[in-house]
GUBAKOL-207513 format. One record per residue (C-alpha): y, x, z. Coordinates in steps of 0.1 Angstrom, whole numbers. Example, Ala and Ser with C-alpha at 12.3 -4.5 7.8 and 13.67 -1.06 7.14 Angstrom:
<nodes>
      c2      c1      c3
     -45     123      78
     -11     137      71
</nodes>
This chain:
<nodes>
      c2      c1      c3
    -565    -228    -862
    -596    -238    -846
    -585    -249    -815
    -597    -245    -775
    -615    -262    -754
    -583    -267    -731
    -569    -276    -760
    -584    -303    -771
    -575    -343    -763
    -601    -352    -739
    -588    -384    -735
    -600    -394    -771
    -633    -400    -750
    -613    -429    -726
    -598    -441    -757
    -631    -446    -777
    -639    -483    -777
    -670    -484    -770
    -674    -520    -766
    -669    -525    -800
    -692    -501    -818
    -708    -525    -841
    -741    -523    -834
    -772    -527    -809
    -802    -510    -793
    -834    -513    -820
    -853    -531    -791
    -842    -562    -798
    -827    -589    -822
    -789    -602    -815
    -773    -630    -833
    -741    -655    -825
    -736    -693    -833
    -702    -704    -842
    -695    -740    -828
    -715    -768    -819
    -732    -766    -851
    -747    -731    -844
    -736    -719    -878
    -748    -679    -878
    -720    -659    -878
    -735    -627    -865
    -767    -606    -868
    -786    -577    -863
    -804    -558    -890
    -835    -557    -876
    -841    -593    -875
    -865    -600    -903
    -889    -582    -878
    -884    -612    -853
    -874    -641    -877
    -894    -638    -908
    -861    -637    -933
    -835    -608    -941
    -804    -606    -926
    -783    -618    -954
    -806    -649    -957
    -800    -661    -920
    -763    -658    -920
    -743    -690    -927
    -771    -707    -917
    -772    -734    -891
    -795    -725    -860
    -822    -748    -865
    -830    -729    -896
    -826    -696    -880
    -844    -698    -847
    -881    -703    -837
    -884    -739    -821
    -900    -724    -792
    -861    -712    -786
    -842    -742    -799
    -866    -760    -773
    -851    -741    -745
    -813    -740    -754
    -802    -761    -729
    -819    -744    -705
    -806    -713    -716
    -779    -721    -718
    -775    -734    -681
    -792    -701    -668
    -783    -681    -692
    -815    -667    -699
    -849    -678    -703
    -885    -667    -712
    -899    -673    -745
    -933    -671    -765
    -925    -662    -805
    -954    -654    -828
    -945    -615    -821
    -950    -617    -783
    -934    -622    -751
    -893    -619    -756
    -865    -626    -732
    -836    -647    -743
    -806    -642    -733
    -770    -662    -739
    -735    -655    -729
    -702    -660    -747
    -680    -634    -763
    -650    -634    -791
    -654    -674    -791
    -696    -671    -804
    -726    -681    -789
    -740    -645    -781
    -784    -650    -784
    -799    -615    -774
    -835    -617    -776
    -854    -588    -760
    -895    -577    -750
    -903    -594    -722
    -927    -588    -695
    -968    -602    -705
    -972    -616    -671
    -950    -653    -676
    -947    -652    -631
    -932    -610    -633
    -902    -622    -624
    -910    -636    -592
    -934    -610    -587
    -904    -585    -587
    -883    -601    -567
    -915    -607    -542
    -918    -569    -543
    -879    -563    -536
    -881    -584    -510
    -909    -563    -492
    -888    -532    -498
    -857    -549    -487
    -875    -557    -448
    -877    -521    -441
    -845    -515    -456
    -827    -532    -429
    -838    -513    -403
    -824    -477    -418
    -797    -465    -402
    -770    -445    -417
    -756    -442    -450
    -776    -415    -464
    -809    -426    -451
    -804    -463    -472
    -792    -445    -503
    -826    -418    -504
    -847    -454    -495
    -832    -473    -519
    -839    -441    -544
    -870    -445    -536
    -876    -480    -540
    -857    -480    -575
    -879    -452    -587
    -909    -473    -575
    -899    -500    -590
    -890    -492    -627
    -912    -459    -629
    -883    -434    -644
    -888    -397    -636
    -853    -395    -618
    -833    -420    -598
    -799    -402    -580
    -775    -423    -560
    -735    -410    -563
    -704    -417    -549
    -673    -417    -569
    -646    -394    -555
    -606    -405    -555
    -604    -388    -586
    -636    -409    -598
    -657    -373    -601
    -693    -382    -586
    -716    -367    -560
    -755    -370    -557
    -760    -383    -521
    -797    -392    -525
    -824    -385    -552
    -861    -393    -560
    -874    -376    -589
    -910    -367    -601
    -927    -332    -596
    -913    -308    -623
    -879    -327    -632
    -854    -309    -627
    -831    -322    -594
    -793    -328    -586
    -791    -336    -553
    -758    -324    -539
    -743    -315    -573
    -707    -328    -584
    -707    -348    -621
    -668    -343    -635
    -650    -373    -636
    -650    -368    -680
    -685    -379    -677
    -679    -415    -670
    -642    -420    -694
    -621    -450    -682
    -630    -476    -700
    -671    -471    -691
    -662    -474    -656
    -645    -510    -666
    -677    -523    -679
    -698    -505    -653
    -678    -527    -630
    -679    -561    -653
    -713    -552    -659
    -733    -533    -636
    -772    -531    -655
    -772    -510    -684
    -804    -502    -700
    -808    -472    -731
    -843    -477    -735
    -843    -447    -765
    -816    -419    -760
    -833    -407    -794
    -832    -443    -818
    -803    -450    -842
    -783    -481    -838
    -788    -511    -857
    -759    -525    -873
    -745    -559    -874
    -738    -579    -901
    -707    -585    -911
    -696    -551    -894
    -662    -566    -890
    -651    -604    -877
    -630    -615    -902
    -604    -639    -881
    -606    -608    -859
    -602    -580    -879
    -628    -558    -857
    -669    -557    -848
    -679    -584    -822
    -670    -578    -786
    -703    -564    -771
    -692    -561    -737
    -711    -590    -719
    -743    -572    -742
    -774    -563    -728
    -784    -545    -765
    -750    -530    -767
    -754    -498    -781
    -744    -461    -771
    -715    -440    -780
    -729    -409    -799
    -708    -387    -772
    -730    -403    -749
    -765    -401    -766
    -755    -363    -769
    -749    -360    -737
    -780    -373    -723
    -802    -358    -750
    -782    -321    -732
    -798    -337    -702
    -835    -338    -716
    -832    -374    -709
    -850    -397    -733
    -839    -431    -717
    -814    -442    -687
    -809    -468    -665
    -779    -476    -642
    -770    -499    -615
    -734    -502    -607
    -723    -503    -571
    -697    -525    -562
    -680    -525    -531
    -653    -554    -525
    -650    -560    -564
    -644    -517    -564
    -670    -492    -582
    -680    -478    -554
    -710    -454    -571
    -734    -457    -595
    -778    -455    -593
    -787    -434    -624
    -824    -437    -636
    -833    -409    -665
    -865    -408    -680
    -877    -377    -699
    -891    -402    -724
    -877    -433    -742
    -885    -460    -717
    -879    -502    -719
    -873    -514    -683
    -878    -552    -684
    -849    -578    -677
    -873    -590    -648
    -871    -557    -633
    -836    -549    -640
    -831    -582    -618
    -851    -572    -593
    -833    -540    -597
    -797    -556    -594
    -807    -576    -559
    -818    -545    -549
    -785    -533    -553
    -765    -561    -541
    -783    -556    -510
    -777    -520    -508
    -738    -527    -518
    -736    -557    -485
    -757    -530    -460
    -733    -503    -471
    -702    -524    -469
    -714    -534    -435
    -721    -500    -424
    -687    -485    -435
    -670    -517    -418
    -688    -507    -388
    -676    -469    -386
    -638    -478    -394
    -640    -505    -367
    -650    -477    -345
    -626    -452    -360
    -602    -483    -358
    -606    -481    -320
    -602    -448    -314
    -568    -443    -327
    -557    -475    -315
    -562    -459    -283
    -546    -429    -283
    -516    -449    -299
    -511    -464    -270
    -514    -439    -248
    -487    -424    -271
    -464    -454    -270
    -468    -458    -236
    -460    -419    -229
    -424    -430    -252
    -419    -460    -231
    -418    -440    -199
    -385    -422    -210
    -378    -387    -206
    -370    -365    -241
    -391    -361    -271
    -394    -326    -268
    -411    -332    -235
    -431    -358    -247
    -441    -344    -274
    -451    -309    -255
    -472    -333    -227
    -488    -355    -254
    -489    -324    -281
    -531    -330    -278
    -530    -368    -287
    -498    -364    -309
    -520    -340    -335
    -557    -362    -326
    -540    -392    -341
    -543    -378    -375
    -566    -352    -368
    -542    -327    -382
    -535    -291    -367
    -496    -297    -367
    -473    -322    -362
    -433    -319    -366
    -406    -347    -359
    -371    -352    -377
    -351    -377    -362
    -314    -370    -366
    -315    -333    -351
    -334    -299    -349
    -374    -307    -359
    -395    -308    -329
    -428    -287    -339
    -461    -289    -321
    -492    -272    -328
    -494    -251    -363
    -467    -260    -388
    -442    -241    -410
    -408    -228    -395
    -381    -252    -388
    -361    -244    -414
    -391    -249    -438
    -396    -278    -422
    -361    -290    -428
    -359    -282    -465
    -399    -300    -465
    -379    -334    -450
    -351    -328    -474
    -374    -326    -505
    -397    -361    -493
    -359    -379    -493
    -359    -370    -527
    -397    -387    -531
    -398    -422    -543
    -427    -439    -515
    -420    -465    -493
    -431    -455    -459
    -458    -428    -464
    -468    -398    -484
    -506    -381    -484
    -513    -352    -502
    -541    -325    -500
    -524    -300    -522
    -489    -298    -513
    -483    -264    -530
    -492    -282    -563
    -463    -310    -558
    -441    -286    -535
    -442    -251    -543
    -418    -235    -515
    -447    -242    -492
    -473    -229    -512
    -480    -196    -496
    -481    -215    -464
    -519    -232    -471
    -528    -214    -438
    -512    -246    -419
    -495    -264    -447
    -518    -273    -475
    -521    -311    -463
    -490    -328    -452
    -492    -370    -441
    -457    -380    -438
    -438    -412    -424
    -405    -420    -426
    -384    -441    -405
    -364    -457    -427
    -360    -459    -467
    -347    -423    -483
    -345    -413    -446
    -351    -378    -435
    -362    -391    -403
    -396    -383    -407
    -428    -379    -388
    -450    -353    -408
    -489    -341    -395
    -504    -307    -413
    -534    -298    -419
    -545    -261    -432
    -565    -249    -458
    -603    -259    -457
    -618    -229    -485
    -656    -247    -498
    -674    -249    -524
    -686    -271    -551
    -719    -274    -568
    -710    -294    -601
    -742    -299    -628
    -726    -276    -657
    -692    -262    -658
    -663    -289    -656
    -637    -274    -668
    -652    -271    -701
    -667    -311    -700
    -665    -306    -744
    -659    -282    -773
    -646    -290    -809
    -668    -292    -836
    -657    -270    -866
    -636    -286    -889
    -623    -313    -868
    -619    -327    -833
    -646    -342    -821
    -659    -342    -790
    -693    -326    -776
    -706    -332    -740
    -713    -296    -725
    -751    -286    -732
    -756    -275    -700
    -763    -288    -667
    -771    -260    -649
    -756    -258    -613
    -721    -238    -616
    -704    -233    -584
    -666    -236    -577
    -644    -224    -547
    -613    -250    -541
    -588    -230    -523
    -554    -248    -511
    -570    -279    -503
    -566    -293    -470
    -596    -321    -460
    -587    -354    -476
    -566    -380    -451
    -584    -409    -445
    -579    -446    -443
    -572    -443    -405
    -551    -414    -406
    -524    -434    -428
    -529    -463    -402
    -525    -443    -370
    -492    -424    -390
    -480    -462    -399
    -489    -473    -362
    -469    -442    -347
    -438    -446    -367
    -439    -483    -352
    -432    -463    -318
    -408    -442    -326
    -388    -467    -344
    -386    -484    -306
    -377    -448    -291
    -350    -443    -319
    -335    -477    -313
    -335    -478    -272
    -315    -443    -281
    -291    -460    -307
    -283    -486    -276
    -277    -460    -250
    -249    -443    -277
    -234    -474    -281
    -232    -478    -241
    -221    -446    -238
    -198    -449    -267
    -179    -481    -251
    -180    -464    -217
    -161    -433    -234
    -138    -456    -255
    -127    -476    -222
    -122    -443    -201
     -99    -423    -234
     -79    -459    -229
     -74    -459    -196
     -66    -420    -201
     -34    -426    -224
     -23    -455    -202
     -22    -431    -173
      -8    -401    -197
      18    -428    -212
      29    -436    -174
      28    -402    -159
      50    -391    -186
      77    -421    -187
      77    -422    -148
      84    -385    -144
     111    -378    -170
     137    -398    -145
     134    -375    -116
     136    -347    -140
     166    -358    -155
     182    -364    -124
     173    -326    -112
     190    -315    -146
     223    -336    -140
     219    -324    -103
     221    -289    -108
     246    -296    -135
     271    -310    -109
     262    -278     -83
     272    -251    -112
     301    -273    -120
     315    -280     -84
     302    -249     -68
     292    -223     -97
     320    -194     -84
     307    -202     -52
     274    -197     -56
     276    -163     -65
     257    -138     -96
     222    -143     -76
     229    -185     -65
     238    -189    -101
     207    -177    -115
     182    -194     -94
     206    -231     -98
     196    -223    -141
     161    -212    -134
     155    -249    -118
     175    -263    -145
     159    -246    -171
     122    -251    -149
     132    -289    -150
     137    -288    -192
     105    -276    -198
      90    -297    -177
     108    -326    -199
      95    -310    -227
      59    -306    -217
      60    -345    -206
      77    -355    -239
      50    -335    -260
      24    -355    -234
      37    -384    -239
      35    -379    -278
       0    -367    -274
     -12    -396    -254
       9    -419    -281
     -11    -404    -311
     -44    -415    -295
     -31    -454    -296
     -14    -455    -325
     -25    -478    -358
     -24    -463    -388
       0    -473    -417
     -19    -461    -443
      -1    -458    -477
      -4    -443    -512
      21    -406    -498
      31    -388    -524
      23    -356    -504
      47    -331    -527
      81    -355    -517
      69    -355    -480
      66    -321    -480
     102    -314    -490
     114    -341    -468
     104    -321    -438
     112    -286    -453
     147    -303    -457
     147    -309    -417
     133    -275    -410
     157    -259    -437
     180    -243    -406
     154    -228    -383
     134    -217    -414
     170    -198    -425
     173    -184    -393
     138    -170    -392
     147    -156    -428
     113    -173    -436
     111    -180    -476
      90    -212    -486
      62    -207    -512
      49    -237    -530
      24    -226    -559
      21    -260    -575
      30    -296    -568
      11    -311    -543
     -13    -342    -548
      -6    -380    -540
     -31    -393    -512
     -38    -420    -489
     -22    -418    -452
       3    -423    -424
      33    -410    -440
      51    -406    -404
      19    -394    -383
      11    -366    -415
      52    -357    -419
      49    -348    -385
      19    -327    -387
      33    -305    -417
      64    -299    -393
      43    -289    -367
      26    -266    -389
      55    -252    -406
      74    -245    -375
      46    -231    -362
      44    -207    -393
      82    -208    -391
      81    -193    -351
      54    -166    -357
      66    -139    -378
      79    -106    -367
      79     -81    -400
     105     -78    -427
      86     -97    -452
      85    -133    -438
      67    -162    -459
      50    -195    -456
      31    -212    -482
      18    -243    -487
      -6    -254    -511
     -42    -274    -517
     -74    -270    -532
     -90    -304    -554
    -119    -316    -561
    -143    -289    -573
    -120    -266    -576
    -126    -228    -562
    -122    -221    -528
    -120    -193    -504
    -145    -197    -479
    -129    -208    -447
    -116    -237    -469
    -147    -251    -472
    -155    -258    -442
    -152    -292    -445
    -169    -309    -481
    -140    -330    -480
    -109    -329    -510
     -83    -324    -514
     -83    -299    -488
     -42    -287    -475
     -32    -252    -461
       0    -238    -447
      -4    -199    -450
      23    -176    -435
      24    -139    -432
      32    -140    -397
      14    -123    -363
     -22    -134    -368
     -45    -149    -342
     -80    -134    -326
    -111    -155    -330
    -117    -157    -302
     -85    -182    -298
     -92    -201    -328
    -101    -233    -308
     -84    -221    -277
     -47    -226    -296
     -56    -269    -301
     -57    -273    -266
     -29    -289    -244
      -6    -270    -231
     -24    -235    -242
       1    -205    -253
      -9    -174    -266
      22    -155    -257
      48    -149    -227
      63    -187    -225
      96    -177    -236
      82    -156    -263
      85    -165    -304
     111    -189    -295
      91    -207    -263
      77    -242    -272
      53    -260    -247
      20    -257    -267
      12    -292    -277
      23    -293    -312
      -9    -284    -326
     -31    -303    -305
      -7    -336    -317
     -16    -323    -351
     -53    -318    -351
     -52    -354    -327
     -36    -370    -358
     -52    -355    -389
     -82    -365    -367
     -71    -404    -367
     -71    -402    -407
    -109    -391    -403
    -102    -359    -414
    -100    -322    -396
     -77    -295    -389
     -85    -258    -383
     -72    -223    -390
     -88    -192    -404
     -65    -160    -389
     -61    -124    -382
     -43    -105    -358
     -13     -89    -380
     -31    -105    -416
     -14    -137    -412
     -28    -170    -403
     -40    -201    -429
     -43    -237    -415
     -65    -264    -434
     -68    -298    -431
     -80    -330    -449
     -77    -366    -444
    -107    -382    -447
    -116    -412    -468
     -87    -434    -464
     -83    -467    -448
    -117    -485    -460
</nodes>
């Protein structure tokens, strides 16, 4: 099946190696010396033209047989300069040396008639660099240096472009001659320049085709033998073309091409491209001249772009520290961040800003909802960067916030700490244009029948393209005024981590000092109240038949007044002892526990004609064995006291680790997770909380059996000390279920 464009492997183009295609440009002669001898190893086809003798008769042979003397008279020099001027019998030629697969690589190519062009070019760059230096702005230098290319190596069209981040290239200037066809402005896919071009564009940044038309001449041998492959043409002026490429510029109308890399801090920064409608031979002089020219253009550029982020630099370093300073005064971030809401979103020039730092995010400006927001945070956890994250297309990497392009296409995030979701996240919106790209990109080749190979498009004609959820790009400075903010709010989070642990201590030493006073309160008091118990024990024993029906009653209302006051200070006492107590923590089994204290309860459970359910032997886990027998009694007696119909119950069970469980049980992720159920009275909602508080009854006090109402506040106070939690799930008339857990253990 033939298949689609789509379809097809377009990186087969970044594979091709076109540094090794075994041939040259038919402009010149190449040929490469093995060792100090200069034996000929390799050489072009066409060099009987040049040398008077066939290929086949040169190879093998040492240079002073191959070479004209007028070269071998020069080689030193050549080889210090790596190229020199020569006279042969055909004419002018230029040679040129470098080194390559371990050979002496000799290139010799037409050179200019006039023996001083070379320093007549550079004479002439020179007077087009003078005015150069006095353009301002980036787009006024490229169009002069257009210009000045154009003028200088006479091609038809000279365009300046820019690669983009994703290495697809823009015509920012242009100088072309009446009737050529123009591209100013258009957008050249990335496909047109494969990977491994851009490599040598960057080793080597002049590369002449002087004849987009000519067939290659081969080298002889085609293969190195020690090497297994054609020579390494890389450092080669003659190199010749990949047929993709001759294809493509042949599409183009383009008869020959010349291109000047430009480098900016060791980076392809852009490219000059030079087409000629006709096949064209641009002189090494001029290509020299040409390159200068471009150096110059690539230290004025570098200049220029220093000079805007320096000022861009400035900018945001000042509203940073108007920022940090706003944070430094005090005062909550929500405030802050609602006064300084203006600078806050001019830092990263972004319409929204949103900060996660432990709690609720605070928004400002245009974002998503909080909870979007919050799942947004929870998703960049899951990212693997170290500090910040850029994208221009977030619905592409994050499609819950896809339909949100309106304030969410771009998001710059910062994060506070590694796999933290305390974040600091900017966003822009959507920013709809459109692109003018020379021929339709998304078709950059189309199979030939039969087989796979790749054509360029044949078209260049301008093809517009809408990008839609695409915020504008973030900048250099926007990542450094994120990085520069998160610095500040590191300080904010920490000064706040300080005041806890103040605040902490302060609460620590005042719960202290709170059972000490509890502990005394209760000891001191119990005396007096034993010695009004013993009083009114002597008054109904020495004077009870005096006292009369009425005396009688009011001498056991104070005694019984004076018992539950014991009562309530013992359960105080207890309650203040739980909050100092050390834990013996211990491997329990919990099932043996649980019968011990059933066997203690076994009378008052009889006499509440309550029946004991256990469903299934419970666990073994790490705890207190005293502190958790005593909250199971608690909670059995409490499930014990509360039952008023006929069919009276309690159960107690667990739920493990992954196992199902009814809803109320999971409020806490913990496992296992214990209940006591009964079938008893039920409690409102409302009082769910309300019955874990000191001293709180639900009923008349000598209701159910009385009891002070401390029990399970002692039993949530301890379950607590194990790290875990206690809470009930209820009904009135369906029966109450209590839950707890116990943390994880001692370490």
């Amino acid at each position: 099946m033939r298949p689609s464009g789509p379809e097809l492997d377009l990186s087969q183009c970044d594979r091709e190696p076109i540094h090794l295609l075994g041939g040259i440009q038919s402009y010149g002669v190449l040929l490469a010396f093995r060792g100090p001898e200069r034996i000929l190893d390799v050489v072009s086809a066409n060099a009987q033209a040049l040398l008077g003798h066939p290929p086949e008769a040169l190879l093998g042979q040492p240079a002073a047989r191959v070479l004209p003397a007028e070269v071998l008279a020069q080689w030193e020099l050549l080889a210090a300069r790596g190229s020199v001027r020569v006279v042969l019998p055909a004419g002018a030629y230029r040679a040129l040396l470098h080194e390559s697969d371990g050979l002496s690589v000799l290139e010799l190519e037409p050179a200019e008639l006039q023996p001083d062009m070379e320093e007549t070019a550079l004479e002439r760059v020179r007077q087009l660099v003078s005015p150069l230096a006095g353009v301002k702005g980036t787009q006024a230098l490229l169009q002069t240096v257009a210009e000045t290319v154009r003028a200088l190596t006479g091609f038809d069209r000279v365009m300046v472009y820019r690669f983009d981040a994703d290495w697809h290239g823009e015509v920012l200037a242009e100088s072309k001659r009446e009737g050529v066809d123009g591209f100013l402005g258009m957008h050249f896919p990335a496909t047109d320049i494969p990977v491994q071009a851009r490599a040598l564009y960057a080793r080597n940044p002049l590369r002449l085709i002087a004849d987009a038309r000519a067939l290659p001449v081969p080298l002889l041998p085609p293969v190195l033998k020690p090497l297994g492959r054609p020579l390494d043409l890389s450092g080669s002026a003659l190199r010749s073309v990949s047929p993709v490429h001759l294809e493509y510029l042949r599409n183009m109308g383009v008869g020959a091409s010349f291109s000047l890399s430009l480098l900016k801090d060791g980076v392809l920064w852009g490219l000059i491209a030079c087409h000629h409608m006709a096949p064209l031979h641009v002189t090494y002089e001029r290509r020299r001249a040409c390159e200068v020219l471009t150096q110059l253009l690539a230290l004025q550029l570098s200049a220029e772009e220093r000079a805007a982020e320096a000022s861009e630099d400035s900018r945001r370093a000042a509203l940073l520290g108007q920022l940090a300073t706003a944070l430094g005064d005090g005062g909550t971030l929500g405030d802050i961040l609602e006064k300084e809401r203006a600078r806050v979103l001019a830092l990263a020039e972004a319409s929204g800003a949103a900060l996660l730092l432990g709690e609720k995010p605070l928004l400002v400006g245009r974002t998503p909802g909080a909870e979007e927001v919050e799942a947004l945070a929870a998703w960049l956890a899951t990212q693997s960067f170290q500090t910040s994250f850029y994208t221009e297309r977030l619905g592409a990497l994050y499609p819950p916030l896809a339909a949100r392009a309106d304030v969410a296409a771009g998001v710059l995030a910062v994060r506070l700490a590694p796999a933290s979701t305390r974040l600091a996240i900017w966003f822009r919106p959507e920013v709809a244009r459109t692109l003018t790209w020379a021929g339709d990109p998304r078709k950059p080749a189309q199979p030939e029948p039969g087989h796979q190979r790749l054509h360029p498009r044949g078209s260049f004609q301008a093809w517009e393209e809408t990008v839609r959820d695409t915020s504008l790009p973030w900048k250099r400075a926007d990542l450094g005024a994120a990085e520069g903010f998160r610095g500040a709010l590191i300080g904010v989070v920490l000064r706040q981590a300080t005041e806890l642990s103040r605040l902490s201590q302060a609460l620590s030493r005042s719960n202290a000092e709170l059972d000490a006073f509890g502990h005394t309160v209760a000891h001191d008091l119990k005396e007096p109240l034993r010695g009004i118990r013993q009083y009114a024990a002597f008054v109904l024993e020495d004077h009870g038949a005096a006292l009369g029906t009425e005396g009688r009653s009011h001498v056991e209302a104070l005694d019984w007044l004076a018992q539950r006051s014991g009562d309530m200070l013992d359960g105080l006492f207890e309650y203040s002892r739980a909050g100092r107590v050390d834990l013996a923590w211990g491997e329990v089994d919990m099932q043996a526990l649980v019968d011990k204290v059933l066997r203690t309860l076994s009378a008052r459970l009889t006499e509440s004609q309550v029946a004991v359910r256990l469903p299934r032997r419970l666990p073994t886990v790490w705890c207190d064995e005293v502190r958790i027998a005593q909250v199971w009694a608690n909670l059995l007696s409490n499930a014990a006291k509360y039952q008023e119909g006929s069919e009276r119950w309690v159960e107690v069970g667990f739920y493990g680790p992954g196992e199902p469980r009814p809803e109320a049980a999971g409020r806490s992720p913990s496992a296992p997770v214990f209940y006591v159920r009964d079938s008893g009275i039920g409690i409102s909602a409302p009082f769910h909380e309300a019955i874990f508080e000191m001293f709180r009854r639900l009923h008349p006090t000598k209701a159910y059996g009385g009891g002070t109402g401390v029990g399970l506040a002692i039993a949530r106070r301890l379950v607590q000390l194990h790290g875990g939690a206690l809470w009930v799930d209820s009904a009135p008339k369906q029966g109450a279920t209590f839950y707890f857990t116990l943390g994880r253990g001692p370490g």
